[in-house]
C-alpha positions as CSV (number, residue, x, y, z in Angstrom):
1,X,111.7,109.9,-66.1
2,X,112.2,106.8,-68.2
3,X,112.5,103.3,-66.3
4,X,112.9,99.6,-68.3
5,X,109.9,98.4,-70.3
6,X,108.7,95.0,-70.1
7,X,110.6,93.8,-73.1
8,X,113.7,95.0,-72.0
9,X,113.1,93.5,-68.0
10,X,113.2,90.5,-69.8
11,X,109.3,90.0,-68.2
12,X,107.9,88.5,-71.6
13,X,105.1,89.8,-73.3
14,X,103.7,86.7,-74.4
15,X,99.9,87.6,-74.6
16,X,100.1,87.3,-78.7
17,X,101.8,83.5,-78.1
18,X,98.7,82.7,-75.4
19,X,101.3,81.5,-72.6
20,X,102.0,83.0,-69.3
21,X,104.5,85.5,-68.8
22,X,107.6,84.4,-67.8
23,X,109.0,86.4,-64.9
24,X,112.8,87.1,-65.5
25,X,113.7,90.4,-64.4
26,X,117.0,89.9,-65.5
27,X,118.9,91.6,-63.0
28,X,122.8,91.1,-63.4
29,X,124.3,89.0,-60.9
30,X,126.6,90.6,-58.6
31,X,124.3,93.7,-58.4
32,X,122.2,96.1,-56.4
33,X,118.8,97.5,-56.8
34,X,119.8,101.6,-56.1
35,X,116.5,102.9,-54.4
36,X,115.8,106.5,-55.4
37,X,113.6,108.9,-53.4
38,X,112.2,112.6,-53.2
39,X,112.1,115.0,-50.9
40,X,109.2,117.5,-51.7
41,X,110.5,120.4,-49.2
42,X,114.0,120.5,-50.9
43,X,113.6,119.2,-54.0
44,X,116.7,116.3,-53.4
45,X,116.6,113.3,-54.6
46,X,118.5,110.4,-53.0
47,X,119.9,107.5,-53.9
48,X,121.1,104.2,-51.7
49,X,120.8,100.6,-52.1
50,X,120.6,100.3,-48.4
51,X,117.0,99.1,-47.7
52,X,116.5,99.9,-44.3
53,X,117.6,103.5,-44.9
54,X,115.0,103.8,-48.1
55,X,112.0,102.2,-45.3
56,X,113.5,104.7,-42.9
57,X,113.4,108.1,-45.5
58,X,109.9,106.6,-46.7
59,X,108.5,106.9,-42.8
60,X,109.7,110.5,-42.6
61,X,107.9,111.8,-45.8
62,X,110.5,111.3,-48.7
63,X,108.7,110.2,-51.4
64,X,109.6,106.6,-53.3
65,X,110.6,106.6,-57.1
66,X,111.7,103.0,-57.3
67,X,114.9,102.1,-58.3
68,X,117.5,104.5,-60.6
69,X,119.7,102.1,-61.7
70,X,121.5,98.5,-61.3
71,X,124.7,98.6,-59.7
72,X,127.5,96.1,-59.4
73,X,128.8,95.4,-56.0
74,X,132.4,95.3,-57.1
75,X,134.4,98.0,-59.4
76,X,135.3,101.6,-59.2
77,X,134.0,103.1,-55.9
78,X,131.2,105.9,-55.8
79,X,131.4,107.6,-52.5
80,X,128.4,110.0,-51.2
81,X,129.0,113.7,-49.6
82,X,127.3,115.7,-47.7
83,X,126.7,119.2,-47.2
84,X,125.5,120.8,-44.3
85,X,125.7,124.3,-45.0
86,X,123.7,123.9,-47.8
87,X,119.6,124.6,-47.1
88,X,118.0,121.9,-46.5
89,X,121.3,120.0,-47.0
90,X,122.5,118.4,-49.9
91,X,124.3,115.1,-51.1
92,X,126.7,114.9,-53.9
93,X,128.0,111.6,-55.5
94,X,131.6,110.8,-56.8
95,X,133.7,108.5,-58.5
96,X,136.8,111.1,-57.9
97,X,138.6,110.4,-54.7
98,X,140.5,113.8,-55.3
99,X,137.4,115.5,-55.6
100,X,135.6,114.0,-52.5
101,X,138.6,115.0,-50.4
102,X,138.8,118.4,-51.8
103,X,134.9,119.1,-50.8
104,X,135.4,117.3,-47.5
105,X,138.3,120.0,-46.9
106,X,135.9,122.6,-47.9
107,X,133.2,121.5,-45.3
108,X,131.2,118.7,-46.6
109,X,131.3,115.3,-44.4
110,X,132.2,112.1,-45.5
111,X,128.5,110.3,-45.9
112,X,128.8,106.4,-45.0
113,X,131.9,106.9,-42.9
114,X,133.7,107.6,-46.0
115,X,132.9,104.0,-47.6
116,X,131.7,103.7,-51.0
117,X,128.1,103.7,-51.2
118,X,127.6,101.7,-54.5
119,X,130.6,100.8,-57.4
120,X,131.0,102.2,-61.2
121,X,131.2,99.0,-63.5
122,X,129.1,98.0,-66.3
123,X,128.6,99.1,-69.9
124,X,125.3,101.5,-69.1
125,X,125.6,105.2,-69.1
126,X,124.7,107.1,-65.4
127,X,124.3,110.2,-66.5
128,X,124.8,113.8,-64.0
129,X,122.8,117.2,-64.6
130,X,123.3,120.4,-62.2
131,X,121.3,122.8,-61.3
132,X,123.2,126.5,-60.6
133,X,119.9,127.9,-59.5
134,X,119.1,125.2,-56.5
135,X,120.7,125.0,-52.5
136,X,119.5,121.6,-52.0
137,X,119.1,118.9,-54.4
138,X,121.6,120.4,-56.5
139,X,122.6,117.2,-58.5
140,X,120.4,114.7,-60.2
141,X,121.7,111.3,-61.5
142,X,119.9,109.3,-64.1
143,X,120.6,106.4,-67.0
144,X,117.3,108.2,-69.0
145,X,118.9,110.4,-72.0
146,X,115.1,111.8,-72.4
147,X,115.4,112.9,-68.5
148,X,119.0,114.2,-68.8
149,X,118.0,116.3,-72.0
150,X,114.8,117.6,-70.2
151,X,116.4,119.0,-66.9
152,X,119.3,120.3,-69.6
153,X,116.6,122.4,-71.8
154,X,114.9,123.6,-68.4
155,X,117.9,125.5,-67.3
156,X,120.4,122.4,-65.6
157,X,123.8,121.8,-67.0
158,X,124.8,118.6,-68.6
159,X,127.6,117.3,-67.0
160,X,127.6,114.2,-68.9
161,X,128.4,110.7,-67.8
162,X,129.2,110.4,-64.1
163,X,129.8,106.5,-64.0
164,X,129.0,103.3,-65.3
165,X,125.6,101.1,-64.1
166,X,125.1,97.5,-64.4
167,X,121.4,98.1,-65.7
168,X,118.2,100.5,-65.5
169,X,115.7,100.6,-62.8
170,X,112.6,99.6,-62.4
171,X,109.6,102.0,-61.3
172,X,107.7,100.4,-58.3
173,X,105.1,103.6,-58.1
174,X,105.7,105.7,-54.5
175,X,104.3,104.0,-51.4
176,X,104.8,107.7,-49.3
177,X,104.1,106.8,-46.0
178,X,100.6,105.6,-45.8
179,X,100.4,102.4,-43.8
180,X,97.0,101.3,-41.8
181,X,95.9,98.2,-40.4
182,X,92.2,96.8,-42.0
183,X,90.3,94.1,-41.0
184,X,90.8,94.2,-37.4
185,X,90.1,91.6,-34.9
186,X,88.8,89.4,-37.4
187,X,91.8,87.7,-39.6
188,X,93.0,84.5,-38.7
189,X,96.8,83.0,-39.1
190,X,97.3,82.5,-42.5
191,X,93.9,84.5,-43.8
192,X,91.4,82.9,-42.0
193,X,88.8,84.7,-41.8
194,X,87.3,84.6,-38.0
195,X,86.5,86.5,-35.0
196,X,90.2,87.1,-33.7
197,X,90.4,89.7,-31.0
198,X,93.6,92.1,-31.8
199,X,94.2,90.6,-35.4
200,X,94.8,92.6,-38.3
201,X,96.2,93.2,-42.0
202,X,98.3,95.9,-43.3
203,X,96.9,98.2,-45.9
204,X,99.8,99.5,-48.3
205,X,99.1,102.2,-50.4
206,X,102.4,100.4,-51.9
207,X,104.8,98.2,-50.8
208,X,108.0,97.8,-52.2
209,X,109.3,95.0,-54.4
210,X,111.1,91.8,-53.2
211,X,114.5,91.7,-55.4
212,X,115.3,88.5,-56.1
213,X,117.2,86.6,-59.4
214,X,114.7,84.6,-60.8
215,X,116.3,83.9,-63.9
216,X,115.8,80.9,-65.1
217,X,113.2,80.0,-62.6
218,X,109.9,78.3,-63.5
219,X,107.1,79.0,-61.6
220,X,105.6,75.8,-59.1
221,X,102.2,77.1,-60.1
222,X,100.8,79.8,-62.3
223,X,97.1,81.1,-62.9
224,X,96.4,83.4,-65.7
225,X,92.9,84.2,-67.5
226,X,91.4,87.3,-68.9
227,X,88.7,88.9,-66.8
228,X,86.1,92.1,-66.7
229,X,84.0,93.1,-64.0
230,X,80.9,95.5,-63.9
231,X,79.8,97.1,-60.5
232,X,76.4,97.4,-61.5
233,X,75.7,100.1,-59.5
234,X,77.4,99.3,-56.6
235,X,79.6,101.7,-55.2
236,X,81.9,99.1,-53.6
237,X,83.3,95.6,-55.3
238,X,85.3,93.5,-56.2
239,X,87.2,90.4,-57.9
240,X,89.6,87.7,-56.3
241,X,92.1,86.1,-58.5
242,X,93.8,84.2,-56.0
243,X,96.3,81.1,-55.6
244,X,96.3,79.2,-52.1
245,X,97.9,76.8,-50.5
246,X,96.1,73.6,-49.0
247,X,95.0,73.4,-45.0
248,X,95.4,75.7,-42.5
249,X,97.3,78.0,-42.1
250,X,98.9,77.5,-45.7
251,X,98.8,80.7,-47.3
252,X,97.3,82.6,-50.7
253,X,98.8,84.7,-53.0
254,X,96.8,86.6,-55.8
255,X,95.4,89.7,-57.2
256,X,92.3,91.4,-56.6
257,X,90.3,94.5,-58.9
258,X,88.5,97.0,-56.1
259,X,86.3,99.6,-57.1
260,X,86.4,102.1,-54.3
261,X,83.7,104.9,-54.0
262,X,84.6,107.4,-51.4
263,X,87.1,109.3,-49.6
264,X,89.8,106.7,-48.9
265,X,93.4,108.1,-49.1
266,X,94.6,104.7,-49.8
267,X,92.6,104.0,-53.1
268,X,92.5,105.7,-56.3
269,X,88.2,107.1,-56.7
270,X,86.3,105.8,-58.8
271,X,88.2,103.7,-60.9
272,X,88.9,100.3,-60.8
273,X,92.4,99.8,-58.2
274,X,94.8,97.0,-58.9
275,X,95.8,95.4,-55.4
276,X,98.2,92.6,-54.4
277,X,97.2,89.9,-52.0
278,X,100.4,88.3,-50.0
279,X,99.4,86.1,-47.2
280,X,102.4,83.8,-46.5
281,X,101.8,80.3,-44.8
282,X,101.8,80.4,-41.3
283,X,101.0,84.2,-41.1
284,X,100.5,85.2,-37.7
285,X,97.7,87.5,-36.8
286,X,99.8,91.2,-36.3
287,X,100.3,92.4,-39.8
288,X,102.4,89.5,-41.6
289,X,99.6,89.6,-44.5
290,X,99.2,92.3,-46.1
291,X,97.4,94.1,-49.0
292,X,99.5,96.3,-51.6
293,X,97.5,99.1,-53.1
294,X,98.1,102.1,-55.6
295,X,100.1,99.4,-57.9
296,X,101.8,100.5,-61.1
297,X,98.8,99.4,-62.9
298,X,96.5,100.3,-66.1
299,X,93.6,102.3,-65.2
300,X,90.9,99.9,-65.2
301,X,87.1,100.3,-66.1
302,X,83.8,98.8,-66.0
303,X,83.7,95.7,-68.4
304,X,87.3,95.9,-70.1
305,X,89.0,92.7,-70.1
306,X,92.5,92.8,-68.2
307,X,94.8,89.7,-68.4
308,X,95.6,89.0,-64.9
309,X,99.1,86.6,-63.7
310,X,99.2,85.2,-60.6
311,X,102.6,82.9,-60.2
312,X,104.6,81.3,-57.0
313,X,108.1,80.1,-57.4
314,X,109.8,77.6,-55.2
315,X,112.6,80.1,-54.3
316,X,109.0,81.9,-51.9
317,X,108.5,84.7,-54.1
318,X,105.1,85.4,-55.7
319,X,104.9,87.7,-58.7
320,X,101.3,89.1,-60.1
321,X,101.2,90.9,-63.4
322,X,98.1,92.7,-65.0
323,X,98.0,93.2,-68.9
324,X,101.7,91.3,-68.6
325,X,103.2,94.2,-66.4
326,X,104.8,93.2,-63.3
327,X,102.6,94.5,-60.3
328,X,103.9,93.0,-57.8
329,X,107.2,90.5,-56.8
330,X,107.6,89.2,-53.3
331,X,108.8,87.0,-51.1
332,X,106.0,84.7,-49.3
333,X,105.4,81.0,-48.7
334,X,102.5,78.7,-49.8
335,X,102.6,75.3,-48.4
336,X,100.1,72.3,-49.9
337,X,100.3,68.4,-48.9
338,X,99.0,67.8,-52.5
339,X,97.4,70.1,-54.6
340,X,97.1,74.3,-54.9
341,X,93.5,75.8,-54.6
342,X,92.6,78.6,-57.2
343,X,90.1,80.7,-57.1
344,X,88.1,83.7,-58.9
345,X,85.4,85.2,-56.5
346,X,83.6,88.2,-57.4
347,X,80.5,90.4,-55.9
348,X,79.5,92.0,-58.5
349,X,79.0,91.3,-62.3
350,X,82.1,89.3,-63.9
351,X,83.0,87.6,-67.0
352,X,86.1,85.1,-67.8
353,X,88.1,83.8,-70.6
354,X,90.8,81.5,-70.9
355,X,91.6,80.5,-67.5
356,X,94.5,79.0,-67.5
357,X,96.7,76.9,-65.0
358,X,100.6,75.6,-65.7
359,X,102.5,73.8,-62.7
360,X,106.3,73.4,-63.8
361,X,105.9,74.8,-66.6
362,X,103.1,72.4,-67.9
363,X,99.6,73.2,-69.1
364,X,97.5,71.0,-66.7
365,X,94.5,73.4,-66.9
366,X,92.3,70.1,-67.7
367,X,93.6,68.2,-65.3
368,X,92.2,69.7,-61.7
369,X,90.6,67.9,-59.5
370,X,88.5,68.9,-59.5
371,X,89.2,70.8,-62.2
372,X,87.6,74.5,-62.8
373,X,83.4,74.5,-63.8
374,X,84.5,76.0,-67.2
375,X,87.6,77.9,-68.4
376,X,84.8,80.9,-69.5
377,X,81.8,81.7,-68.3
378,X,80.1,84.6,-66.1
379,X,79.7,82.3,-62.5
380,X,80.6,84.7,-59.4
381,X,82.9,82.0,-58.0
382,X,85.4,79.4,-60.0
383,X,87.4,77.1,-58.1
384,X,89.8,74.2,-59.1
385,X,92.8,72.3,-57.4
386,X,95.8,71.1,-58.9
């Protein structure tokens, strides 16, 4: 399955150029993220841009394969059948009024009381392939030529362009439906950490991304830098690459590198997992923070540098990035009577380069105060506020 690269989301890779990536997903306005998901036992996939129904198909075991495509809220409409009969049931998606109307007199039921469930406009390709050999699942919808050929050379008919898209998708990774509370009766409002009777954070093994526009946005405060870590031996540490706000209560934002030795369900053994730290400002104490795990990012290993982005936009979005790729995107608040507090903790053995800090848009990495120790080095803990 083929999704946007990071040139084409418009998320800059400007590693070569030694500034921070500039978050731009460079979604059309007057669009729709369309959420596509998997069901194992029937081998369907579906596709909405409703986001309650994607939570809801997530909690009963379909599996999440980000988005499919971009599509604009006005134009031709696409309506959505379903078929009971079929095993396991099946959906089928249309821009033919004639055609819907014939299969509803054949059986099928109208799917959104009949309303369109997304619109055909735009100058992309949506491609449609069907499989003769399936009950269930029996049409597959795609803008990826490489994934259209593949299901055509596997047996599936091409049945060539279906309708138009505003612009691709973007893979989030699958979050299934793995959701558990951690650190119980011990977070705080707005991550403190404290004896708190009945507290707790959620555990993600992902969560889903925060859509927003963001073009032309420049972040309040960004904090970049290239950084390795090295267990030594331990079978359990980790790196904090974290943006906070300032007092109580305030919120932090940030990315965090976790070897995990074990069993855990949630975490990818023994390598080095990517998570995403979103504590909004005034978090309460029953799950509003939360850490996203199982991220989209490079394997990771013992001493290989990884450029880590960590960015907050007035707007309340966050966005984190590893190697330039967009881990995570969403929507939190970080409050601050003056000046943001960064950090980079880590337990274990950890160098750092080029620690970098731009608020507006400006380098003020020299300017902190008080500023960090030194923008390399191997200390265990760097602070600086700005």
């Amino acid at each position: 399955m083929a999704f946007k690269t990071l040139a084409a989301m418009g998320l800059a890779t400007t590693l070569l150029t030694g500034t921070m990536p500039v978050l731009n997903p460079g979604t059309p306005a007057n669009s729709s993220a369309v959420y596509r998901l998997y069901n194992t036992h029937t081998g369907e996939h579906f596709y909405t841009t409703d986001r309650s129904e994607c939570t809801h198909l997530i909690s009963v075991g379909w599996l999440y394969e980000g988005t499919g495509w971009q599509a604009y809220n006005t134009g031709d409409p696409v309506y959505r059948l379903y078929n009971p009969n079929a095993d396991g049931g099946d959906h089928y998606y249309t821009v033919n009024k004639d055609e819907a109307d014939n299969l509803v007199n054949l059986g099928w039921k109208w799917d959104n009381g009949g309303n369109p469930v997304f619109y055909s406009s735009g100058d992309l390709n949506l491609y449609v392939a069907y499989n003769p050999n399936a009950k269930s699942g029996t049409h597959n919808y795609t803008t990826s030529e490489t994934e259209q050929n593949h299901l055509a050379s596997v047996g599936w008919k091409n049945e060539g362009v279906a309708w138009k898209v505003a612009d691709l998708g973007i893979e989030e990774g699958n979050p299934g439906n793995r959701v558990v509370h951690v650190d119980k009766d011990v977070t705080g409002a707005g991550g403190a950490e404290q004896n708190n009777p009945g507290s707790y954070r959620n555990l993600y093994s992902n969560k889903m991304f925060d859509y927003t526009d963001l073009d032309n946005e420049t972040p309040v405060i960004a904090f970049s830098g290239d950084i390795a870590i090295n267990g030594q031996g331990k079978s359990d540490y980790e790196t904090q690459f974290v943006i906070a706000g300032n007092g109580a209560g305030s919120g932090q934002i940030g990315i965090e590198l976790h070897y995990q030795a074990g069993n855990d369900a949630m975490f990818k053994q023994g390598e080095i997992n990517v998570t995403v730290i979103n504590f909004p400002a005034n978090a309460g104490t029953n799950g509003e923070q939360f850490y996203s795990v199982n991220t989209v990012a490079p394997k990771i290993v013992d001493n290989q540098f990884v450029h880590l982005t960590v960015q907050y936009y007035a707007k309340g979005y966050m966005a984190a990035f590893v190697d330039d790729q967009l881990v995570g995107l969403y929507q939190t608040q970080l409050t601050t009577p003056n000046a943001y507090i960064l950090h980079n903790f880590c337990n274990a053995g950890v160098e750092f380069r080029n620690l970098k800090v731009e608020k507006n848009g400006v380098d003020v990495t020299n300017q902190g105060v008080p500023g960090f120790s030194a923008t390399s080095g191997t200390a265990s803990l760097v602070n600086g506020a700005y």
